[in-house]
C-alpha positions, 0 to 999 in steps of 0.5 A, spaced: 455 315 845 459 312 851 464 307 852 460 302 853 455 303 848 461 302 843 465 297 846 457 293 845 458 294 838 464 293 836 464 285 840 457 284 835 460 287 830 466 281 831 461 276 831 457 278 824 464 277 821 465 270 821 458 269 817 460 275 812 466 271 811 462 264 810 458 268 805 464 271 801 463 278 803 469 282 802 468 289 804 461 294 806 458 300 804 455 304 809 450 309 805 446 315 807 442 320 803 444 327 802 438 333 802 439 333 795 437 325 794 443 322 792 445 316 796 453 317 798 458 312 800 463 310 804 466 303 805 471 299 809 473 292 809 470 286 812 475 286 817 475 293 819 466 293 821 467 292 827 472 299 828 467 302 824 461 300 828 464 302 834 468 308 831 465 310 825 468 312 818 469 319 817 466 324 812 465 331 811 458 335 813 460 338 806 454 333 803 449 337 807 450 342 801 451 338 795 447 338 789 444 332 785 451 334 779 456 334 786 456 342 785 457 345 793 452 351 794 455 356 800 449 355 805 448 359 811 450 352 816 453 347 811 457 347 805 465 349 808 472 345 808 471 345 816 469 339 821 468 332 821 462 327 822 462 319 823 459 315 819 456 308 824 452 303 820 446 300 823 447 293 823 441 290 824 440 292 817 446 289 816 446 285 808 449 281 804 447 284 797 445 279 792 446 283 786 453 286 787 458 278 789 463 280 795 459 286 798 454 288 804 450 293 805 448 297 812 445 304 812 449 309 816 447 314 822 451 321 823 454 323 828 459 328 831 466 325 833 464 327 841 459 321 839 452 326 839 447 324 833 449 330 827 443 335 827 442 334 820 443 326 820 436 325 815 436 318 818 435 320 825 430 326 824 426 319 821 426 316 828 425 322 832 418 324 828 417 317 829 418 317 836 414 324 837 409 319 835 410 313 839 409 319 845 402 320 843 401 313 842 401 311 835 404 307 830 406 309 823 406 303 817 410 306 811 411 302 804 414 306 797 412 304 791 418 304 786 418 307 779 424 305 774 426 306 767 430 301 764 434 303 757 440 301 753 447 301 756 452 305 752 449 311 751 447 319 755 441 319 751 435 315 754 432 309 749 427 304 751 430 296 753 423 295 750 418 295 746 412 291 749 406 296 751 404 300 757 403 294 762 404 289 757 406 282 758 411 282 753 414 288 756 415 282 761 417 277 757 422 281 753 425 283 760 423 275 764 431 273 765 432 281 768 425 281 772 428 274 775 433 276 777 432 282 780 426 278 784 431 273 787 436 278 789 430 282 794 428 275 796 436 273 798 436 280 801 429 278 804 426 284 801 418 281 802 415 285 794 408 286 794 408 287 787 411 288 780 410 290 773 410 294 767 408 300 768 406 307 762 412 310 760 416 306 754 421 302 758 418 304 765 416 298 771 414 298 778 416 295 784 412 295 791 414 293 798 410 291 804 409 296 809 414 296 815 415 302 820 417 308 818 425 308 818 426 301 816 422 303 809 426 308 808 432 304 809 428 298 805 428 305 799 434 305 799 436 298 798 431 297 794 434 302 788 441 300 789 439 293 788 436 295 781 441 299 779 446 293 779 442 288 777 439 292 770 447 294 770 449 287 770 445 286 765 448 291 760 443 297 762 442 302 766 437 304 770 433 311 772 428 313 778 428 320 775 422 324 775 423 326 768 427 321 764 425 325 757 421 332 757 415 329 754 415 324 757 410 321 763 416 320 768 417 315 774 414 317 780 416 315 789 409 314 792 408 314 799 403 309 802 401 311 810 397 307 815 396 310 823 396 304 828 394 304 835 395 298 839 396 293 834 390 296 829 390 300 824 386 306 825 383 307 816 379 302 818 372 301 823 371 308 824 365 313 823 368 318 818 369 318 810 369 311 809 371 308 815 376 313 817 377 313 825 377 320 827 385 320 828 386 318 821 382 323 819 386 329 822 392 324 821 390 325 812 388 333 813 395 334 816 397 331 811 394 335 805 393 342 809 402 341 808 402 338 802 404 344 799 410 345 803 411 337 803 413 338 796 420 342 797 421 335 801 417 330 796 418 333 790 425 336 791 427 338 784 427 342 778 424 336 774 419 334 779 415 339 777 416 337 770 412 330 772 407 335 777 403 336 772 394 336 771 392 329 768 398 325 768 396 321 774 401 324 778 397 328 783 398 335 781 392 337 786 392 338 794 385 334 794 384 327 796 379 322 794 377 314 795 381 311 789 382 318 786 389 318 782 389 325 780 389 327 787 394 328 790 392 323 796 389 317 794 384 313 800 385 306 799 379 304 803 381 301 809 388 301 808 392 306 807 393 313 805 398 313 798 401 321 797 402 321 789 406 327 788 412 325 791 418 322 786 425 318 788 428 325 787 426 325 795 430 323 800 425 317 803 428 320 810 426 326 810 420 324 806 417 319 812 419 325 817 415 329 815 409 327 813 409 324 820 410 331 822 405 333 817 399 328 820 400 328 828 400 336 827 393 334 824 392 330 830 394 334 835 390 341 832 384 336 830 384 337 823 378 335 819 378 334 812 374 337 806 369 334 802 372 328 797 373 329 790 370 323 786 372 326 779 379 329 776 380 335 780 383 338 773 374 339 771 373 342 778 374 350 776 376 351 784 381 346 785 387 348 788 394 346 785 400 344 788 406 348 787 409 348 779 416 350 781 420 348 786 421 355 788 414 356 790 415 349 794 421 352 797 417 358 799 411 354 803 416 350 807 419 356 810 413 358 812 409 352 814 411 352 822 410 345 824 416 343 819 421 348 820 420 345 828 420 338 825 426 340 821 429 345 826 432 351 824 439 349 822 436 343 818 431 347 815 434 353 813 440 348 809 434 345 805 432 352 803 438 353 801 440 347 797 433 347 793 435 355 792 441 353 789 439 348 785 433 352 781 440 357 780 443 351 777 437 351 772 435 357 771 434 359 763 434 351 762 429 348 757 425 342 760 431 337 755 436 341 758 434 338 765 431 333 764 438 330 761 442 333 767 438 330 772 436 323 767 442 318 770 442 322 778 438 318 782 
């Protein structure tokens, strides 16, 4: 980044803050999300955006090693006392949040202190996969689904706001002022949602949004969440996106929904293949679902995941793919999109983007076809392949899938393998309450 470049964003830096000021911002959180899940934070004054946005704000590379309980493990690139990275907000993403008076928000790119982007800024590998694609001449959509628990504040111990039935009304009813709420302030903060209702677990509900390229869904991930937790914390309770709330229950999930678009059209519908499917889409989806094992190390990223990753809870357990199947790992909308079910919000939505984009241009590339569709629950099926029921075993599958160790780089990758590793040491000998309570308040 040279002079120039800074000196740009510090003059439109200076023009955003008379606006903030009229809006009653006092200061602004500039976010990223660690490998782990957690979304960290530094933040200025309103009066120091526009030094931060040419200079950024410093922060240790320490958190590259950081667990989801802030233990830091020795990895083999990251996780010592030396160096320093800044943090530079993009603000075309820049915003006034609705649920928390006096602040805005705007996630943060990281970059070394000569200015050269950190080679493990989650965020800046999902704009150089997406990149990789607009090379080759596509176009990736992406939108998450957002699953949430709302309990009771004033306790560790999870208990329902609710008691209104799986996608009941009167789960709604119940909690109408809160819904209100939390749909006005995505609405201010111009977050378009597609969707939002109760959903199966007690006190559980989801929240959908419209697709948008990669990076910016990831963004829009976060702020979403984040605006979650202030409104349900305003209204006295506390809410969790964790895989597995309690160990019996069904645990919320972080779905993905990908479309391939070439030339302003989506390339899931209009083709000759499986249900319309293009030939890109298809070798788009098979790059997809050959790597899922491997994507689960970055989609299903801890210990408790593999508590929700279970046969016959609709959480996609299985690497097979189907027309409206919801037990299978990869769910066909029919002219739509693809919906990768077994990823949870323990992921970082970064890294999740990267590399599923890595995952189906190598489809792409190796023209890669899909096998038959499954039309039933692959649980009745005696040769279905399941995914990996431990974090351990998805870790194993990353470090040998090429295709995203490259994606990833060495460095990169090899601090994902160390971080997953330490937190299956971190749980080792742990019953499923012990986790689940460790991991109920984290994301």
């Amino acid at each position: 980044m040279d002079t120039a470049e800074r000196d740009h964003r510090r003059a439109l830096a200076a023009e955003l803050v008379d606006d903030l000021l009229d809006q009653d911002v006092v200061a602004v959180a500039l976010t990223w999300v660690d490998h782990s899940g957690i979304t960290r934070v530094k933040s200025v004054p309103l009066a120091g955006l526009p030094r931060a946005a040419a200079d950024g704000v410093g922060a240790s590379p320490v958190f590259d090693a950081f667990l989801l309980d802030d233990t830091i493990v020795g990895g083999r690139h990251a996780g010592g006392p030396v160096g320093d990275l800044r943090l530079l907000p993009d603000l075309d993403r820049l915003t006034v949040l609705a649920g928390q008076p006096g602040w805005a928000w705007a996630p943060a790119d990281r970059y070394d202190q000569h200015g050269e982007p950190h080679p493990q800024d989650e965020r800046g590998l999902a704009r150089a996969v997406a990149d990789r694609l607009t090379v080759h001449g596509y176009e990736v959509q992406a939108g998450f689904e957002v699953e949430w628990v709302v309990g009771q504040g004033g306790t560790e111990e999870f208990r329902p706001a609710t008691t209104g039935p799986a996608y009941g009304h009167a789960r709604q009813v119940e909690l109408s002022d809160y819904g209100v709420d939390l749909l006005s302030a995505l609405a201010e903060q111009d977050v378009e949602v597609l969707q939002f209702h109760p959903e199966y677990a007690p006190g559980q509900f989801e929240l959908s949004t419209t697709p948008e390229d990669p990076v910016h869904a990831a963004d829009t991930s976060v702020l979403v969440r984040e605006t979650i937790r202030a409104i349900t914390l305003r209204h006295g309770m506390r809410a969790s996106f964790s895989p597995k709330v309690t160990a019996d229950g069904v645990g919320n999930g972080g779905h993905l929904h990908v479309s391939l678009w070439r030339d302003g059209r989506t390339l899931f519908d209009g083709g000759d293949g499986w249900f319309g499917l293009t030939e890109d889409a298809e070798a788009f989806a098979a790059g997809v679902l050959r790597r899922l094992p491997a994507l689960c190390a970055i989609g299903s990223p801890s210990v408790a995941g593999y508590l929700r990753l279970v046969p016959r809870h609709w959480a996609g357990a299985f690497a097979a793919w189907g027309l409206e199947n919801r037990e299978a790992a990869l769910r066909l909308v029919a002219g739509r999109d693809l919906e990768i079910r077994c990823f949870d919000l323990a992921a970082n939505p970064y890294l999740v983007v990267a590399a599923t984009m890595a995952a189906g241009l190598a489809g792409i590339v190796d023209r890669e076809r899909l096998p038959e569709p499954v039309g039933v629950d692959p649980a009745d099926l005696p040769d279905a392949r399941r995914l990996p029921t431990c974090l351990e075993d998805a870790v194993a599958a990353f470090e040998g899938d090429e295709v995203l160790t490259e994606a990833f780089g060495a460095e990169f990758a090899a601090t994902i393998a160390d971080v997953r590793r330490g937190e299956v040491a971190r749980f080792a000998g742990c019953s499923p309450e012990e986790v689940a309570a460790v991991t109920r308040w984290r994301h």
